[in-house]
C-alpha positions as CSV (number, residue, x, y, z in Angstrom):
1,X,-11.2,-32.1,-8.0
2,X,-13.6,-30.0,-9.8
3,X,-14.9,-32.4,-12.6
4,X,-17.3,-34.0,-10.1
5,X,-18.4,-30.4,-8.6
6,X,-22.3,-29.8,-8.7
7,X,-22.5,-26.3,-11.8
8,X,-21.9,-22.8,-11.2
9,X,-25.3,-22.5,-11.4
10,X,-26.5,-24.7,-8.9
11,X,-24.3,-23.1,-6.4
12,X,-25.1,-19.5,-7.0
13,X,-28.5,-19.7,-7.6
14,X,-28.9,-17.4,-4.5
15,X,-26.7,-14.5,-6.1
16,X,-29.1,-13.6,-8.1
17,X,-31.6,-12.9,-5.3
18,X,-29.0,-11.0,-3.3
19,X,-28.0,-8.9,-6.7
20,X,-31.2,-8.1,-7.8
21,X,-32.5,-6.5,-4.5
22,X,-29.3,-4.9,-3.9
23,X,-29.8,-3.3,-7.5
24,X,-33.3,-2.5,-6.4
25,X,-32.4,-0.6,-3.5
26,X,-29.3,1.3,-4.9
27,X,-32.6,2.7,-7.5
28,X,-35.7,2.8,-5.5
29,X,-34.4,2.2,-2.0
30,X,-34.8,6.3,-1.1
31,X,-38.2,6.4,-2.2
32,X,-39.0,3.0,-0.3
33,X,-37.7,4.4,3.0
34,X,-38.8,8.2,2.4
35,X,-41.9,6.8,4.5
36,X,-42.1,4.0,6.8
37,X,-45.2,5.1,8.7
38,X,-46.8,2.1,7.8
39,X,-46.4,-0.8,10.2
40,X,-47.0,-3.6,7.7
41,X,-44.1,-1.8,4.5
42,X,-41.8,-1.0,7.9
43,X,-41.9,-4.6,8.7
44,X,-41.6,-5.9,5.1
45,X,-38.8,-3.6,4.3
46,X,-36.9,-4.8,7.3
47,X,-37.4,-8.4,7.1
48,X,-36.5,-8.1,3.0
49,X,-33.1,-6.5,3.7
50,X,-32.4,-8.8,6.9
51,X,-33.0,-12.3,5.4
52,X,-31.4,-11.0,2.0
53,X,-28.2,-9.8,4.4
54,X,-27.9,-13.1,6.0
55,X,-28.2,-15.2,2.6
56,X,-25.5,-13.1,1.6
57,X,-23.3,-13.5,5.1
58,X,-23.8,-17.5,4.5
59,X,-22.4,-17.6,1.1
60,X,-19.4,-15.3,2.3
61,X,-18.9,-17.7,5.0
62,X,-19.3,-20.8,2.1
63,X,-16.7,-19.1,0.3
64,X,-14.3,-18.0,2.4
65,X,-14.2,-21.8,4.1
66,X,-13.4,-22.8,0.6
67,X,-10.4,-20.7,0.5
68,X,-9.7,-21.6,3.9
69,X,-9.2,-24.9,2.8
70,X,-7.0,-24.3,-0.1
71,X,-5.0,-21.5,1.8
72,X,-4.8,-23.2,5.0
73,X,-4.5,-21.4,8.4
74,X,-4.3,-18.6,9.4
75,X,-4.6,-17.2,5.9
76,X,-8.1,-18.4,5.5
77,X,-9.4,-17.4,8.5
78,X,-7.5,-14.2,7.7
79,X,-9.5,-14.1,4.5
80,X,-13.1,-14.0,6.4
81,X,-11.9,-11.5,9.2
82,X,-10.8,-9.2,6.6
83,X,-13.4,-9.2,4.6
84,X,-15.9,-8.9,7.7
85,X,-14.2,-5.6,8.9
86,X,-14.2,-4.3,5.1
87,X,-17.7,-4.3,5.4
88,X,-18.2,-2.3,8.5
89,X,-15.8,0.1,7.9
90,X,-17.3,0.8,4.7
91,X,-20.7,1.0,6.0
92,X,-19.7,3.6,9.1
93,X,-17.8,5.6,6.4
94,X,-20.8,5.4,4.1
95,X,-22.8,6.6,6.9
96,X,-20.2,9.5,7.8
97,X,-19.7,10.9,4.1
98,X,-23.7,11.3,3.9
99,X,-23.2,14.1,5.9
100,X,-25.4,12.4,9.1
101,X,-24.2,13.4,12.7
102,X,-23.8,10.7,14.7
103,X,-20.0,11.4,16.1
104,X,-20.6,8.2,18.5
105,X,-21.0,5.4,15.9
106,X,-18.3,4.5,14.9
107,X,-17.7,3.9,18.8
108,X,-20.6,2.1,19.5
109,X,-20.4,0.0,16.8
110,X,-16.7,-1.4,18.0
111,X,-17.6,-1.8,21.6
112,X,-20.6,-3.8,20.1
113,X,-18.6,-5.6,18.4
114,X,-16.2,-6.6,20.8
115,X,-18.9,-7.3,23.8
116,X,-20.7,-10.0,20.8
117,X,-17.2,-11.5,19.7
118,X,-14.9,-11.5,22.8
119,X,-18.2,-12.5,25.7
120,X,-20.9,-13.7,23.2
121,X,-19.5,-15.8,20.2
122,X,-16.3,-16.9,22.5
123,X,-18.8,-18.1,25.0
124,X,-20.9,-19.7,23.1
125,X,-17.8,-21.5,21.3
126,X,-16.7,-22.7,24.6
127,X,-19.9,-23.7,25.9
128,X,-20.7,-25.8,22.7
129,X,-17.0,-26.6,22.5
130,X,-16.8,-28.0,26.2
131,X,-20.3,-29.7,25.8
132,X,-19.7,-31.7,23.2
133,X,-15.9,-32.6,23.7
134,X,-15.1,-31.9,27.5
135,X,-12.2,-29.9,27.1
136,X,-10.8,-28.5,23.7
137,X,-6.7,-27.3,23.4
138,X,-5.5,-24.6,21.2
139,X,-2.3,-22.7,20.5
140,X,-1.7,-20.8,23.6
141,X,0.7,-18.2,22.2
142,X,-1.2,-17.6,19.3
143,X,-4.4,-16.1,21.6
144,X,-1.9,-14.4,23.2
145,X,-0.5,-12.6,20.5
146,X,-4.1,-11.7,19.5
147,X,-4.8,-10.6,23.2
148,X,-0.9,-8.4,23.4
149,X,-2.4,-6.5,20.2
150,X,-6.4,-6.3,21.5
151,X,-5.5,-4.9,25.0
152,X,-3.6,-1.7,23.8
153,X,-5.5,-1.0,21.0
154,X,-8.8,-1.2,22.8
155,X,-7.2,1.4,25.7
156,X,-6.3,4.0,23.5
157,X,-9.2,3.7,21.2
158,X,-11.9,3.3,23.6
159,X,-10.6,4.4,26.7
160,X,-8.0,6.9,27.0
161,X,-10.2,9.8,24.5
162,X,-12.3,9.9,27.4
163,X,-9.9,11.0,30.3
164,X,-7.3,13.4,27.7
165,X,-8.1,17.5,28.4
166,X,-7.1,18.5,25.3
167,X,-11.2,18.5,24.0
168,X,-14.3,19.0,26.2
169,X,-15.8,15.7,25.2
170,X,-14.3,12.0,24.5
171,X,-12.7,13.3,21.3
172,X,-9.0,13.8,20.8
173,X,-7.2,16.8,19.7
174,X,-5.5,16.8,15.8
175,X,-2.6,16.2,16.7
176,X,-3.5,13.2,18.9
177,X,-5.5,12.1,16.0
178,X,-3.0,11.9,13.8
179,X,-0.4,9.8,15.9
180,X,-3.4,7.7,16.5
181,X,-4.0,7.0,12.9
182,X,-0.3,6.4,12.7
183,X,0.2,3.8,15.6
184,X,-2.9,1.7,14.8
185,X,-2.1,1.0,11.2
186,X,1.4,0.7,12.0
187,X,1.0,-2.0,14.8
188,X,-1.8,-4.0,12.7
189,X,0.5,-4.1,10.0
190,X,3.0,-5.4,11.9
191,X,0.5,-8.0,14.0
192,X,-0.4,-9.0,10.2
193,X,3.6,-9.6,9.4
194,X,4.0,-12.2,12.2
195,X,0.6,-13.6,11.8
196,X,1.1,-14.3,7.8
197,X,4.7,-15.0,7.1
198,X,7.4,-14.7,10.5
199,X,5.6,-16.6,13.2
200,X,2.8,-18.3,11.4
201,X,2.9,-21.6,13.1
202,X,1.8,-19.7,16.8
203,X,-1.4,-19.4,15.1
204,X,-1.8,-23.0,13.6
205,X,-3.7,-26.1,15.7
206,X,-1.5,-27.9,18.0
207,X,-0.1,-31.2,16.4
208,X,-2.1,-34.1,17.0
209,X,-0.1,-36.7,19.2
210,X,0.7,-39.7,17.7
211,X,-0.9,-42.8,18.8
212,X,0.5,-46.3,18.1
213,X,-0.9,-49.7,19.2
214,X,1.8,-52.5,18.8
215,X,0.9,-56.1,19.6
216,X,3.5,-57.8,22.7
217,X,7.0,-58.1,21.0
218,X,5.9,-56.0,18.2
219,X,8.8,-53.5,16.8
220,X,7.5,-50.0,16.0
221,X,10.2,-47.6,14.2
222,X,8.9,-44.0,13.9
223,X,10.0,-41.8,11.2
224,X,9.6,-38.6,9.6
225,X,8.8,-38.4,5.8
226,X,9.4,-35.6,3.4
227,X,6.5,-33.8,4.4
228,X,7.3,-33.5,7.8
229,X,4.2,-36.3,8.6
230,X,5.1,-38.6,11.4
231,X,4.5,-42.3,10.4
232,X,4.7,-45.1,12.1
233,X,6.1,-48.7,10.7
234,X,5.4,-52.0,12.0
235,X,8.3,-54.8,11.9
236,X,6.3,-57.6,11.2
237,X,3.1,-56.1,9.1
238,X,4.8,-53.2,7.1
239,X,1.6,-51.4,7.6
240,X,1.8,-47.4,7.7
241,X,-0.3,-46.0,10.6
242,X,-1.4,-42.2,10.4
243,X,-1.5,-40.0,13.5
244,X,-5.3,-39.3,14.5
245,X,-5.7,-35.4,13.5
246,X,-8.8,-34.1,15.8
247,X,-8.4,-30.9,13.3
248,X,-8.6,-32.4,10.1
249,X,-12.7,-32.6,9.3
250,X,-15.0,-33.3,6.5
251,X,-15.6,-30.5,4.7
252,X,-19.5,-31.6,4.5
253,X,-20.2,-30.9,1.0
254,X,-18.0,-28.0,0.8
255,X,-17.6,-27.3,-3.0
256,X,-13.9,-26.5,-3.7
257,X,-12.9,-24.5,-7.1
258,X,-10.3,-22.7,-7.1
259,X,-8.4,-19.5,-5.7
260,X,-9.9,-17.0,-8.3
261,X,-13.6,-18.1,-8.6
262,X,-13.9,-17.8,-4.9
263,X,-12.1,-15.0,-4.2
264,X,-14.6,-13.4,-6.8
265,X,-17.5,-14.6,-5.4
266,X,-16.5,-13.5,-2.0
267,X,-16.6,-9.7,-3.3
268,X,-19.9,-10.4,-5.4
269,X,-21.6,-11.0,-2.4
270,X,-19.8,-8.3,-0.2
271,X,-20.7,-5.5,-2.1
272,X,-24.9,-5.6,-2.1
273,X,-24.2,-6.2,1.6
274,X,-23.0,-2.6,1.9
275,X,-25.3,-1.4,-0.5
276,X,-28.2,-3.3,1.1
277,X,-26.6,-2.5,5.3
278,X,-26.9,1.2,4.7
279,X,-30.7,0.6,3.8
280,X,-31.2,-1.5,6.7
281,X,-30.4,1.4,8.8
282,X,-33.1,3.8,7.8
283,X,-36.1,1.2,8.9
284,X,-33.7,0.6,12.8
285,X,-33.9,4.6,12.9
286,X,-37.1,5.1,12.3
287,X,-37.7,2.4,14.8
288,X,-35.9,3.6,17.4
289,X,-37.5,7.0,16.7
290,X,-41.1,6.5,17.1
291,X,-40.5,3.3,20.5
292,X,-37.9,5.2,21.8
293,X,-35.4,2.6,22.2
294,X,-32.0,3.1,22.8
295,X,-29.9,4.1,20.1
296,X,-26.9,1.7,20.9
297,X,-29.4,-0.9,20.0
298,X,-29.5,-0.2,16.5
299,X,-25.6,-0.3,16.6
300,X,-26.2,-4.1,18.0
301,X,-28.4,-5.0,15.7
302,X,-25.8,-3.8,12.6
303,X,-23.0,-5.2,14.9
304,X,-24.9,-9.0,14.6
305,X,-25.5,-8.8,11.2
306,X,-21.7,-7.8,10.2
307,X,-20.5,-10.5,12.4
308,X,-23.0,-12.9,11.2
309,X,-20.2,-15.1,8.8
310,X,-17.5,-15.4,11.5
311,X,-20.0,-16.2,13.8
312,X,-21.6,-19.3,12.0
313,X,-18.3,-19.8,10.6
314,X,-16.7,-20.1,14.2
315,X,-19.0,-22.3,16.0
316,X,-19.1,-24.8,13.9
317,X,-15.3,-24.9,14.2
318,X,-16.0,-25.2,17.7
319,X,-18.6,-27.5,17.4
320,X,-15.9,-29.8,15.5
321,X,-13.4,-29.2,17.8
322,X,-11.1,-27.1,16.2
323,X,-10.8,-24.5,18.3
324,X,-8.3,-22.8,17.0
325,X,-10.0,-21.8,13.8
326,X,-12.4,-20.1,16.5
327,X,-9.7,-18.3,18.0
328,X,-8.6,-17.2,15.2
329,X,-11.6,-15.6,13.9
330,X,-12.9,-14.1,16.9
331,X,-9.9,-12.8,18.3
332,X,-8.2,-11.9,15.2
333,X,-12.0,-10.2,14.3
334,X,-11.9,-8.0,17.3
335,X,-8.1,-7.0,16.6
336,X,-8.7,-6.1,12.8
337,X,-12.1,-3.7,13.8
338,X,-10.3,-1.6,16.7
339,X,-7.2,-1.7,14.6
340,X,-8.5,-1.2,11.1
341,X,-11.8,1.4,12.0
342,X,-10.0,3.8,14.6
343,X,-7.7,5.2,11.6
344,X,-10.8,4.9,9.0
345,X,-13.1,7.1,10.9
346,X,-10.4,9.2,12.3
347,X,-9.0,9.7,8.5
348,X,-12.8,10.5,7.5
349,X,-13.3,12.7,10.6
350,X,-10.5,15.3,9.5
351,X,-11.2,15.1,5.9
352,X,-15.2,16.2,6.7
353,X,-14.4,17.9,9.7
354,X,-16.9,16.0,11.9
355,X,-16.2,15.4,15.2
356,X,-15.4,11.3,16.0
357,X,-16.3,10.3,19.9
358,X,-14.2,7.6,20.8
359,X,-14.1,7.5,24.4
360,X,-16.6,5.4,26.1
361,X,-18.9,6.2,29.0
362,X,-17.9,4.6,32.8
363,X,-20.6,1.9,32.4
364,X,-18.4,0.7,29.0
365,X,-15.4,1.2,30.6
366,X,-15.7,-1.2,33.4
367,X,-17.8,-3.8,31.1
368,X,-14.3,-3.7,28.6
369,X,-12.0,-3.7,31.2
370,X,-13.5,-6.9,32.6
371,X,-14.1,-8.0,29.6
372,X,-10.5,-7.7,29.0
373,X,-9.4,-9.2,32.4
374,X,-11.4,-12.6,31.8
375,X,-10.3,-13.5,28.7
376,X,-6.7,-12.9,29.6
377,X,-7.8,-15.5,32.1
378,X,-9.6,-17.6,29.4
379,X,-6.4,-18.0,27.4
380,X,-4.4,-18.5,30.4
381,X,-4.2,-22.2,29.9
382,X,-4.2,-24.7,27.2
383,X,-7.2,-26.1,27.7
384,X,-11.0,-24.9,27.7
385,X,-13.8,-26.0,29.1
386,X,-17.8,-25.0,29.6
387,X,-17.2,-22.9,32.7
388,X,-14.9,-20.2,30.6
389,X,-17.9,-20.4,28.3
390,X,-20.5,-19.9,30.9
391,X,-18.3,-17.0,32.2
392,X,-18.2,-15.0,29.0
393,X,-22.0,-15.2,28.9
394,X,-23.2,-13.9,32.2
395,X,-20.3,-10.5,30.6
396,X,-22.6,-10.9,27.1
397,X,-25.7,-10.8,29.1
398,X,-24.6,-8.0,31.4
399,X,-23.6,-5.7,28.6
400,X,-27.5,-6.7,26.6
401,X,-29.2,-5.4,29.7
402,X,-27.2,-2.0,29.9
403,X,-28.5,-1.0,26.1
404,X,-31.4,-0.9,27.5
405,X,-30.7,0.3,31.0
């Protein structure tokens, strides 16, 4: 499989730019962004570290398809969504250890990231979904086993800190901390444990139905080989005929290699993007600072570019009507950051002593709670179509206008 693959070379190439500006930055990168008074090095600072971010997101996105392929579902998809949520905990934590107060980030970075997965990217999957193939199906229990874990984790994480009256803002008390920490990890790891290895199949594609055409008087016998693939035999011709497979796609150039070499390219181009994130956010301060914008939207802006792999990775699952590997990224994203960056930040919180806002205001309340409430409705059924789509991006749009309102 690998003897007719293009060189390492030609495939990395863009490695090279990604490592050497990430190694620029981790030298120079203070004295860079010690002044960004200047319009025209404020705007070529920013669009340096953006387009190098988002070369980097497209190869993670390369790579982790390849091991997708090799792995199968759900442990590819696992791969990405892991990897994903490494990143932004690891760039709120970077941010936290520096010693910078800004209790509410790690908060407005989740809610951002669940308004842009669970309303934009879903909707957008949909929509493109449902406009190119009508209706698409998925497995139904596998979204909701995704949405059983989502919907309590997002309650007490985002919710309940601000109605407890053990603190004087949406923060929680040690104690609750600490159980907090404790539940979290201990229900992802167990959502991980039937996702991976007991109930794996719930978050597989449907099977394809198998479709025979037999001429009048024809004999068909069905049977099932070793592997568990249906096949169907003609009397007369002898002639094998393969059920049609809507999930099985052409991996369009995808260069495959194997486990190891991708696995380690993955985290090659991970790494600068932590490095290279954390600069991003000194030009999005400044920003901010001097227009006056509102400072969730420099969360939204980190939020895209973190999600930028599952999100290109995801609709063109959609757009090739596999749905499923779209539900499993999205959902499975949103799961893994409420689940995964609660118990990071809350960890760093009493290890530094600074205080970690989780509760959101009434205006994010009601958004989630919504939010919530229509894709349980979404994932009712079997069966999507443009209007679920549609829905989940009047909630997208509604949550853009109140960062600035």
């Amino acid at each position: 499989m690998t003897s007719d693959n293009p060189s390492v070379l030609r495939t990395e190439w863009s490695w090279l730019l990604v490592g050497v500006t990430a190694v620029l930055f981790l030298f120079f990168g203070s004295g860079w962004t010690a002044d960004l008074s200047s319009p025209v090095k404020l705007v070529l600072i920013f669009v340096w570290l953006f387009v190098i971010i988002l070369v980097a997101a497209f190869n993670v996105v390369r790579h982790a398809d390849a091991l997708a392929v090799i792995l199968g579902e759900p442990l590819g998809t696992l791969v990405l969504t892991l990897s994903v949520i490494t990143i932004e905990v690891l760039m709120i934590s970077a941010v936290m250890l520096t010693g910078s107060s800004q209790p509410t980030l790690a908060r407005d970075t989740m809610f951002a990231v669940a308004m842009i997965v669970m309303n934009g990217l879903i909707g957008l999957a949909l929509l493109v979904g449902g406009l190119r193939h009508h209706e698409q199906n998925y497995n139904l229990r596998g979204a909701n086993a995704y949405l059983a874990v989502i919907l309590p984790l997002a309650v007490l994480g985002l919710v309940l800190p601000s109605f407890t009256k053990s603190t004087d803002d949406a923060t929680l008390s040690t104690g609750q901390e600490v159980i907090e920490i404790i539940v979290f990890l201990a229900l992802y790891i167990v959502f991980l444990a039937i996702q991976t290895v007991r109930h794996r199949d719930l978050f597989m594609p449907p099977k394809p139905a198998l479709k025979i055409s037999a001429e009048p008087g024809e004999t068909v016998k069905v049977s099932q080989t070793e592997t568990g693939t249906l096949q169907a035999l003609t009397a007369t011709t002898k002639q094998q005929v393969k059920p049609v497979d809507p999930h099985i796609e052409d991996h369009g150039g995808l260069v495959i290699r194997s486990i190891g070499f991708h696995a380690v390219m993955l985290l090659a181009f991970l790494i600068p993007v932590v490095v290279l994130s954390k600069q991003l956010a000194y030009p999005i301060d400044y920003t901010i600072g001097v227009t006056g914008a509102p400072v969730a939207l420099g969360g939204f802006i980190v939020a895209l570019l973190i999600l930028s792999p599952e999100a290109m990775s995801g609709l063109r699952a959609a757009a090739n009507n596999r749905l499923q590997r779209s539900v499993n990224l999205y959902l499975g994203s949103v799961a893994a950051t409420i689940g995964l960056t609660v118990p990071a930040v809350l960890i760093i919180g009493l290890a530094t002593g600074n205080d970690v806002i989780l509760g959101l205001e009434p205006t994010g309340i009601i958004l989630l709670s919504v939010t919530l409430a229509v894709s349980l409705l979404t994932f009712e059924s079997r069966r999507t179509n443009v209007l679920h789509g549609a829905v989940h991006l009047v909630l997208f749009a509604a949550y853009f206008m109140l960062i600035f309102d």
